[in-house]
N, C-alpha and C positions, 0 to 999 in steps of 0.2 A: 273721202276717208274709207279704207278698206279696214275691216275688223277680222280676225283671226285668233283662233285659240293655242293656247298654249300650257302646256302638261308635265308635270315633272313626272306623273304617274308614282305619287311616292303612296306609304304603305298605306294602307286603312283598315288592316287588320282583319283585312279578307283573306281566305287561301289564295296565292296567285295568280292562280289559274281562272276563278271566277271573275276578279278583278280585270282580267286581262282581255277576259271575251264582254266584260260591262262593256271596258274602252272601246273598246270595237265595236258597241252598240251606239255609244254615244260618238263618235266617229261620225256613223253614217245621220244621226240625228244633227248633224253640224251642217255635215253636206246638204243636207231636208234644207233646212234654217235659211243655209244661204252664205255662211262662212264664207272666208277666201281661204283659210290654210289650216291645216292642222299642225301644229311645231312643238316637238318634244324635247326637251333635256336629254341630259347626259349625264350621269351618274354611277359611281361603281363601291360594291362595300360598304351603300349604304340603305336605310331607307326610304332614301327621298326618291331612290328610283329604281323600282323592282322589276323592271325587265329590259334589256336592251334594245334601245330607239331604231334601229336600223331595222329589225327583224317585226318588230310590232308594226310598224310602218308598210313593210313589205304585207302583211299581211292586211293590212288597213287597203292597199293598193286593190287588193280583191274586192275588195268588199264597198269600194265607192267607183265612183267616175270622172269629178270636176272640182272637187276640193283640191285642194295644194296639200300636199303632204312632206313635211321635212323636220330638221333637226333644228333648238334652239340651245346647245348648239353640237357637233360634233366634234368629239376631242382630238383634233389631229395628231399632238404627240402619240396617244397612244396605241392608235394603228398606225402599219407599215400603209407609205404612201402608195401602193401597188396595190394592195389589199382595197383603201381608201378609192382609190379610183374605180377598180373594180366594184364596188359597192354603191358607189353614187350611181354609176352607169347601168346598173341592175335594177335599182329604185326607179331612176327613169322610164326605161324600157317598161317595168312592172305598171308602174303609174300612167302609161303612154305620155310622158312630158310635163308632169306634175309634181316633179319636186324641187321645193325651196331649199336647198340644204344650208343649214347657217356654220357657219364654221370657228374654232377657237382654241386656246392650248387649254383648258379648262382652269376652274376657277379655286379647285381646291390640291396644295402639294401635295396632302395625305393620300388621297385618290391616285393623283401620277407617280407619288413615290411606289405603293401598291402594284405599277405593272414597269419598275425599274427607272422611271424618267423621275429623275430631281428635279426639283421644284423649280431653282437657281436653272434646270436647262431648259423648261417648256417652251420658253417663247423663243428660243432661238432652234427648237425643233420645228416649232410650229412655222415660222420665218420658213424653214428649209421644204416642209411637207405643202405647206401652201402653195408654192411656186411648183413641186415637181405634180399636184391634183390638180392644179390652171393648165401644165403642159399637157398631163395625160386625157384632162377631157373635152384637150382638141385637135391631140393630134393622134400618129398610128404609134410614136415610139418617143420612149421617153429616156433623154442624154443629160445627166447630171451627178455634178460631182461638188458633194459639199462639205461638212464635216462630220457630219450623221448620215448620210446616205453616199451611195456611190452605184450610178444606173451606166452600164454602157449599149445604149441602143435597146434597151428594153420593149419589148413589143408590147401594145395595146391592141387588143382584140375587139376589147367590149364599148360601147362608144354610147352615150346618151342621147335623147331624141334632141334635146334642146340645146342649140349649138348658135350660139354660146349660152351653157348652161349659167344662171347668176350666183354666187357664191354671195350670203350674208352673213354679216358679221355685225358683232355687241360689243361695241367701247363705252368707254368713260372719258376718253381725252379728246381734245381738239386736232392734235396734231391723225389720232387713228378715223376721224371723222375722214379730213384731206384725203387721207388715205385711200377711207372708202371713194369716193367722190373721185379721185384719180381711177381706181379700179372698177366705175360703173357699180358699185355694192350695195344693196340695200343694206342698211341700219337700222340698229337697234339702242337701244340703253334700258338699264333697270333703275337708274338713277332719280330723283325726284326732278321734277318738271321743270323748275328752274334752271336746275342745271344742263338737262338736255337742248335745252334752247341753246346754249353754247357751243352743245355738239350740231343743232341743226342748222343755226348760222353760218358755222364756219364749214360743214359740206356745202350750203348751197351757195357761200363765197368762191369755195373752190370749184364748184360745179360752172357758176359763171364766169370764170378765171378761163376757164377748159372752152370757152364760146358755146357751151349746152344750153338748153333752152331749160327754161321751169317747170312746162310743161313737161319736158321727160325726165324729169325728177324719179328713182325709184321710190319704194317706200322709204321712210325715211320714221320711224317708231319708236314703240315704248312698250313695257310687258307691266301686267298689272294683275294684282288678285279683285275678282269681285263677286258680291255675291244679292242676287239681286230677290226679292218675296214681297208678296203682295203691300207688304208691311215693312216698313222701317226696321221694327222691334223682331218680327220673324226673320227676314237678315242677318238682324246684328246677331241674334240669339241661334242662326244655323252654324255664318262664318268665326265669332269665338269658338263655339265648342269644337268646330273643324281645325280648325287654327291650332290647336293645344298638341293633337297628335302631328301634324306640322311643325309645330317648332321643333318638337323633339325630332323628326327624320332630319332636317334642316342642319341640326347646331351634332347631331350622333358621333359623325366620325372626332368633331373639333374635341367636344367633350370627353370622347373614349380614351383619344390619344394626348388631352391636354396641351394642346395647341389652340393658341390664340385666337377667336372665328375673330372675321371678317365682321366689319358694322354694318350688315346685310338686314337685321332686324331692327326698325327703331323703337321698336317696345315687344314688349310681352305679352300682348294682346291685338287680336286686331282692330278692335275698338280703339286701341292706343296709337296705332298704325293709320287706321284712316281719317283719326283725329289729326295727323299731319296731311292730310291729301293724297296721300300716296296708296291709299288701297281704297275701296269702297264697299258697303252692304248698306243696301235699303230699297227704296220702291224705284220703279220706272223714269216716273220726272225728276227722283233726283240723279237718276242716271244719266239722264240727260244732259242736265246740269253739267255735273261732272263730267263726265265726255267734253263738253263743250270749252269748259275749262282749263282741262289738260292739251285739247288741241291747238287751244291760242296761246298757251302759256309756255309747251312743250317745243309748238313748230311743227308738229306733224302732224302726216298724212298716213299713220298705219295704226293698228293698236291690236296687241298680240294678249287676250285677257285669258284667265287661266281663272276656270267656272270650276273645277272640281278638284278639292285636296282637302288633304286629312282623314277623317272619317265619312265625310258628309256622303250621303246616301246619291244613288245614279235619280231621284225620284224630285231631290231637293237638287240637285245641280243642273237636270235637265227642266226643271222649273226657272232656273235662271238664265240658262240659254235659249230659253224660249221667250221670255219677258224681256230679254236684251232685244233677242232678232225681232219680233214685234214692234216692239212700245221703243226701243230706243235705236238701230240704226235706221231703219226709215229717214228720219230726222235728220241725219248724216249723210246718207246714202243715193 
C-alpha cells in the first residue's frame, strides 16, 4: 500500500502568502515522513483553492528531492494543450522525474464557464486535450485536427524525464475504470468504498483481459480526509472545527451563484461524514483499523489522505502526519 497526500490548499484565513510558504514547509515534512506524493487540486474563483497547483508545485520541486509531486487533478479544458504540455514537461525536468500529474475536465461548470468553456463542452475538450498532452509528451511535434484545436506540425521542444510520463485520472464509472486500465492509468475515486470496489474490479478485469500481470497493477486509490490526535475526542474536536470553514470554500462558488452543488458532502459535519466511513478523526489504532478497512472493501493499493484543511493550525496537521507515518503505515508498508 503506498500512502500519499493530497491538498486542495483552500483558505484558512491566513494571508496568502504565509499560508503558501507553511505548504512548502509541510511538503518537505512529508518527504522527512516518507510519503510517496504530494497531489494538489485544481481550483479557480474560489476558496477552496488559493494558489495555482502548477507553480506551488514548481516550487515544492526546489525544496524536496524523492517525493512525487503532482496534480489531483489538472483541468485540461482550461489550458491550451501546448501550454499544458509545456508545463508538465517543466515540472518534470524541475522534479528530475517526479511528477504524477493527474489529469480531468474539472468537476465544477461555474469554474470552466469563468475562463469561457461550458459546462455541456468540458468533456469533449478534455477528450480532445488529452490525446494531443499523450502526443506531445512523446513525441518532437504535435499533428491534430479536431473540433477545439487544430495543430499542423507543431514543434515540441520541451520533453519530460519520464518517458513514458504516467497520466492519472479520478472516475466514478466502470466503463472510465476500462479506460484507465487500457491507457496503463493510475486511479483514483472520491467515492465511498463500496462503490470503488466496482471501479477496482472492473480495471483489474480489464487489466487481465490486456494479458497484464497483477503484479504491475498501477496505483489503483481513494482520496480521504483525516485527522488523526493522541485522542479520539482531540480529533474529532480539531477536524469539526476545521471542517466548518471547509465547507463554506467547498459549497462558495455553488451557493454565490445558486447552482445546484454536487452530493459531494454527506453531512454537515465531519463527525456526520466519518459516521458513514467515509472520512476519519481519532487515535492511531483506530487508524489502523480504518485503513485496513477501506483497503479490503475499496480494492486498493493507493490512499491519497488530505491532513490539512480549513482553519487547522500547520502544528495540529503536522501532528497528524506524523502519528499516521509512525503508528499507522508501518502496518501497511
Amino acid at each position: 500500500m503506498l500512502f500519499a497526500v493530497f491538498d486542495h490548499n483552500d483558505a484558512s484565513g491566513q494571508p496568502a502568502g504565509r499560508q503558501i510558504a507553511e505548504r512548502l514547509d509541510l511538503v518537505q515534512a512529508y518527504e522527512r515522513l516518507g510519503y510517496y506524493a504530494y497531489q494538489m487540486a485544481e481550483h479557480h474563483g474560489t476558496p477552496l483553492g488559493i494558489a495555482t497547483p502548477h507553480l506551488l508545485l514548481a516550487a515544492a520541486s526546489q525544496r524536496t528531492s524523492t517525493i512525487r509531486l503532482g496534480t489531483l487533478i489538472s483541468i485540461l479544458p482550461l489550458i491550451h494543450p501546448l501550454r499544458m504540455i509545456e508545463e508538465a514537461a517543466t515540472l518534470d525536468q524541475l522534479s528530475g522525474g517526479r511528477l504524477v500529474l493527474g489529469v480531468g475536465r474539472g468537476v465544477s461548470p461555474i469554474e470552466t464557464g469563468f475562463h469561457g468553456v461550458p459546462g455541456d463542452e468540458a468533456q469533449a475538450r478534455f477528450d480532445e486535450a488529452f490525446e494531443i498532452l499523450r502526443m506531445g509528451l512523446t513525441s518532437d511535434v504535435v499533428d491534430f485536427h479536431g473540433k477545439f484545436y487544430q495543430f499542423d506540425s507543431a514543434p515540441i521542444v520541451t520533453h519530460p524525464v519520464q518517458q513514458p510520463m504516467p497520466l492519472w485520472y479520478a472516475t466514478m464509472t466502470p466503463d472510465k475504470a476500462r479506460w484507465c486500465a487500457r491507457n496503463v492509468m493510475p486511479m483514483l475515486a472520491l467515492i465511498p468504498s463500496p462503490r470503488v470496489r466496482v471501479l477496482t474490479d472492473a480495471y483489474r478485469a480489464e487489466w487481465a483481459a490486456l494479458g497484464r500481470a497483477e503484479a504491475d497493477l498501477p496505483p489503483l486509490g481513494i482520496s480521504r480526509q483525516i485527522v488523526i490526535a493522541d485522542t479520539d475526542e482531540k480529533a474529532m474536536e480539531i477536524a469539526n472545527r476545521s471542517f466548518v470553514s471547509f465547507r463554506h470554500s467547498i459549497s462558495y462558488l455553488w451557493h454565490k451563484f445558486g447552482v445546484p452543488m454536487p452530493p459531494v458532502l454527506a453531512a454537515d459535519t465531519f463527525e456526520g461524514i466519518a459516521a458513514t466511513g467515509h472520512c476519519y478523526a481519532g487515535d492511531p489504532a483506530g487508524a489502523r483499523a480504518w485503513v485496513a478497512e477501506h483497503a479490503e472493501t475499496a480494492g486498493i493499493n493507493y490512499m491519497a489522505l488530505e491532513f490539512c484543511f480549513g482553519d487547522m493550525t500547520v502544528t495540529e496537521s503536522l501532528r497528524s502526519v506524523e502519528l499516521f507515518a509512525t503508528e499507522v503505515m508501518p502496518a501497511f508498508t
